[in-house]
C-alpha positions in Angstrom: 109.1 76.6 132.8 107.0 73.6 132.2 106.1 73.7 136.2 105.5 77.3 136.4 102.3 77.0 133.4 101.3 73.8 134.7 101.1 76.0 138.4 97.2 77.6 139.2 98.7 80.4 140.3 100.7 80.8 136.5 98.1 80.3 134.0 99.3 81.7 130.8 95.8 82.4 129.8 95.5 84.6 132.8 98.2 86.4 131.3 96.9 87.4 128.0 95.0 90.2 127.3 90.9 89.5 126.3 90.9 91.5 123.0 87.5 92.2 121.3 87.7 93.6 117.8 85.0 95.7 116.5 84.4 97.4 112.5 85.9 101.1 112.9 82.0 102.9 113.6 80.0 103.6 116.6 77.7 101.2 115.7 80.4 98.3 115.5 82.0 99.7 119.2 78.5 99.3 120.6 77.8 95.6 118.8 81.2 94.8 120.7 80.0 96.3 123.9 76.4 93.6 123.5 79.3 90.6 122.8 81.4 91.5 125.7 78.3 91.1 128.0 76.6 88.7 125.8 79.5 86.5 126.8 80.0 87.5 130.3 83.4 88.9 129.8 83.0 92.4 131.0 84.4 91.3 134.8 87.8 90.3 132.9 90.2 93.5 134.2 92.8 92.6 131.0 89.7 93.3 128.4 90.6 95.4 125.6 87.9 97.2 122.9 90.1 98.1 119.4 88.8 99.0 116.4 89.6 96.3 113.8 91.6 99.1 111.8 93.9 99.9 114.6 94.8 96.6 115.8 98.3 94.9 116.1 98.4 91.2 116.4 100.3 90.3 119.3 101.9 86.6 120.0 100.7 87.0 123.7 97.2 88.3 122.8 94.0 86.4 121.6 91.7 88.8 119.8 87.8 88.0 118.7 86.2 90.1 115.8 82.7 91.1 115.7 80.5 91.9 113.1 78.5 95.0 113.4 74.6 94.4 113.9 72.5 96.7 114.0 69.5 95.3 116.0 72.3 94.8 119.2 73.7 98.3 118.3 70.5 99.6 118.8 69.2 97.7 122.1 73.4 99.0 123.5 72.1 102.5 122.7 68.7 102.3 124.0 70.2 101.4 127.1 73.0 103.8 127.4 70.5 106.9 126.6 68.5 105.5 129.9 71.6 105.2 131.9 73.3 108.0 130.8 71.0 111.1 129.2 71.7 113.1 126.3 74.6 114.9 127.6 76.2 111.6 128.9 75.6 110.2 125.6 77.2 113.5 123.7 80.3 112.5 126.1 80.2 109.3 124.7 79.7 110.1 121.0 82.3 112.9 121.0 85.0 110.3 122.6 84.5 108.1 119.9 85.2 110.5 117.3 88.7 111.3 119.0 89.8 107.8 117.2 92.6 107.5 120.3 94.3 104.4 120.5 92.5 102.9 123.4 89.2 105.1 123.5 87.1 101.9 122.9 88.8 100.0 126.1 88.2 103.7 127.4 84.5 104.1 127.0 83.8 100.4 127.5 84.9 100.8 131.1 82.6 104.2 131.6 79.8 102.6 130.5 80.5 99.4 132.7 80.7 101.9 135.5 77.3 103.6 134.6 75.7 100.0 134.4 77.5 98.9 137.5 76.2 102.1 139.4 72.9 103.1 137.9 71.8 106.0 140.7 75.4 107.7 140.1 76.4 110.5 138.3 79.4 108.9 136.8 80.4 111.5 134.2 80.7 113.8 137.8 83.0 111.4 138.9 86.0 112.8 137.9 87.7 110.6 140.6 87.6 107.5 138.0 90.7 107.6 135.6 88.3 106.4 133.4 85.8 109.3 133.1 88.6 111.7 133.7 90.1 110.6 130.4 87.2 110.7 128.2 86.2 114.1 129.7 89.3 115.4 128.8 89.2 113.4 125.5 86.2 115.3 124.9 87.4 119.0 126.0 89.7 118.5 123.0 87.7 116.9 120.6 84.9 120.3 121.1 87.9 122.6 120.5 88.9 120.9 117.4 85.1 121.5 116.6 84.8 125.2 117.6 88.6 125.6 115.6 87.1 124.4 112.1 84.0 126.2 112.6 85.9 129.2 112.7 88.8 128.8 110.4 87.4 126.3 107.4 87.9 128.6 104.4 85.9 127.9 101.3 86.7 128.0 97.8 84.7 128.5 94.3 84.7 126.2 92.0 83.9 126.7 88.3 80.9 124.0 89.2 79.6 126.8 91.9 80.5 124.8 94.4 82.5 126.3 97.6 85.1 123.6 98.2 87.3 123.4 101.7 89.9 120.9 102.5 90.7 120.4 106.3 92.9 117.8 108.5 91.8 118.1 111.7 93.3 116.2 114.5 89.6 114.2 115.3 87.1 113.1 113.1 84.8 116.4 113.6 83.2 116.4 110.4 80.1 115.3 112.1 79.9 117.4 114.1 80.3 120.8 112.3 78.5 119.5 109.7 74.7 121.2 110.6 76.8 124.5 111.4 77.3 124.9 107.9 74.1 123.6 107.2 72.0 125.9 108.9 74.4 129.0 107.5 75.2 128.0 104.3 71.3 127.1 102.6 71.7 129.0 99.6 74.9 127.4 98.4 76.6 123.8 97.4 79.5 123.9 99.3 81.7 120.7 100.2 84.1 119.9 103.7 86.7 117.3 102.7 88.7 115.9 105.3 92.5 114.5 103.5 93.5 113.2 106.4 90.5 110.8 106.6 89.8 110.6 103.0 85.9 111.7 103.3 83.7 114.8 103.2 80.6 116.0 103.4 78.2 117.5 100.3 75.3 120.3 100.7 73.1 120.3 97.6 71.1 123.3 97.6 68.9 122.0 95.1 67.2 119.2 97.5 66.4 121.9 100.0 62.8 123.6 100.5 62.2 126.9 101.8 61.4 125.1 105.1 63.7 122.5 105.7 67.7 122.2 104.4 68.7 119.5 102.1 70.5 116.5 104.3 74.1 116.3 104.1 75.5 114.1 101.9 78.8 112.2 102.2 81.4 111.8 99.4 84.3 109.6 99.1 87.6 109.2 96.6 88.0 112.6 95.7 90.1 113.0 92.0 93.6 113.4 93.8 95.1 116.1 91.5 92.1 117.9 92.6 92.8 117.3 96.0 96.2 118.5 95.8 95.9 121.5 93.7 92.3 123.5 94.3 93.1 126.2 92.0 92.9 124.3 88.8 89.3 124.3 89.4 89.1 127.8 90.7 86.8 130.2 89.0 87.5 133.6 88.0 85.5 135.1 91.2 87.6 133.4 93.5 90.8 134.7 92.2 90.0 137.9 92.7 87.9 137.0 96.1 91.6 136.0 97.8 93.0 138.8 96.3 90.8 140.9 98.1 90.8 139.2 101.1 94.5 139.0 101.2 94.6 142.5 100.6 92.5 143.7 103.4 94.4 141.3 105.8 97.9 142.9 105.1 96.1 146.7 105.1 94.2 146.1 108.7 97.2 144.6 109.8 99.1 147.1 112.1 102.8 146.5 111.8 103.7 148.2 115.6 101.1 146.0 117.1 102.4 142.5 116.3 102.2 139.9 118.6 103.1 136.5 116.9 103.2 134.5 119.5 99.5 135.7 120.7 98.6 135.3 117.5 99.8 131.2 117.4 98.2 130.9 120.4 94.9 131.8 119.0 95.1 130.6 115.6 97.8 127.3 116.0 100.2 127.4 112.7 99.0 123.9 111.7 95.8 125.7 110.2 97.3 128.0 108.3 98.2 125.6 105.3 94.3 126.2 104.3 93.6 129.9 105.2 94.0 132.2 102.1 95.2 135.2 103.8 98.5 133.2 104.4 98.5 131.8 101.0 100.7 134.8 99.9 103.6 135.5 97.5 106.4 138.4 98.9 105.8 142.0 97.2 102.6 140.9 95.4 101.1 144.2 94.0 98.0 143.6 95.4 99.1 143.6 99.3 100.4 146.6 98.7 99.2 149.3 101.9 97.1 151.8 100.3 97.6 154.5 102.9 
């Protein structure tokens, strides 16, 4: 054994994977993406990109951490929007937000490609694993999107403020956030994600007749709260699910079920936040009219 690590053609260091550890936000992935090539380790084929949250010390591994900075995050991203464009940088931006396991080895090695080939059109290049997977990555991550755009379902508060808890499978939350934004001006209304433990706030009251109010982000919601919305329902929104439930059972035309249709279109792991299937058997008012 001795032999075979003393050999040059055995080096155990050759073995190991190069792990680079980076704070879990874009701006710590792109910091780690200035030390990789700060320290000439991008050529190294074993080099790994996790997020410092998601890592799992290995005894056959030797991981570095960096510290986010901002000034490097911002000279990575200057040079990514030249190499890359808008849309190559949405591709980027939306992979990041899927939080897989390995999307920050993932994008590191699209970006070395676009730096490597400058004149090419990598995110075309659907013949590199690597740009296959993010694309892919991000065909899912803009479904998620276009899923809690449509089936988010607000609730009033008695502080008039419509509360909606989601657990989407990415971190989406910014990226529907200016969808409700631009509909929603005339309200306070709150997007809590459980499964991340974070939302995002719209205070009407900071908004001009010209420009909404910014989002705001909120953290460490009261857990009973969490857990049990209607102790902090208002009267109104009683009676709003009430109605709403009811007109969902009387539109609903018994001969023309299709369950499995409708699964397909609205997947059962979102109905544990949509009112109309928040219902109790025989209630009086889901009784057909008709």
């Amino acid at each position: 054994m001795s032999q075979l690590m003393q050999s040059p053609d055995y080096i155990v260091g050759h073995l190991t994977p190069s792990i680079v550890l980076y704070e879990p936000s874009f701006e710590g992935w792109l910091s780690a993406v200035f030390y990789v090539y700060a320290n000439r380790l991008q050529e190294d084929e074993s080099l790994q990109l996790i997020a410092q949250d998601s890592y799992v010390p290995s005894l056959i591994s030797e991981a570095s951490s960096v510290a986010t900075d901002e000034d490097h995050a911002e000279r990575v991203l200057t040079k990514l929007h030249k190499l890359l464009g808008r849309s190559g940088m949405r591709n980027i931006l939306w992979g990041f937000l899927s939080e897989k396991d390995n999307i920050g080895t993932i994008l590191f090695q699209v970006i070395k490609y676009a730096i490597d080939y400058p004149s090419r059109h990598i995110m075309e290049d659907l013949g590199n694993l690597s740009v296959l997977e993010l694309v892919q990555t991000v065909k899912s991550v803009g479904r998620e999107k276009h899923r809690m755009e449509a089936f988010v379902r607000f609730e009033h508060t008695t502080d008039d403020i419509y509360f909606a808890r989601v657990e989407p499978d990415f971190n989406v939350l910014p990226l529907i956030g200016e969808h409700f934004r631009q509909r929603y001006q005339d309200q306070h209304w709150a997007i809590y994600d459980l499964t991340r433990n974070y939302g995002i706030y719209y205070d009407k009251s900071n908004s001009t007749p010209k420009r909404p109010a910014a989002l705001q982000t909120i953290t460490d919601l009261d857990d009973a709260v969490l857990r049990n919305p209607a102790s902090i329902h208002s009267p109104d929104e009683q009676r709003y699910q009430k109605f709403w439930q009811g007109y969902f059972t009387n539109v609903n035309i018994k001969e023309r079920k299709n369950p499995k249709l409708h699964k397909q279109y609205l997947p059962q792991r979102y109905w544990k936040y949509l009112s109309e299937k928040q219902v109790l058997p025989n209630a009086e008012h889901l009784q057909k009219r008709r």
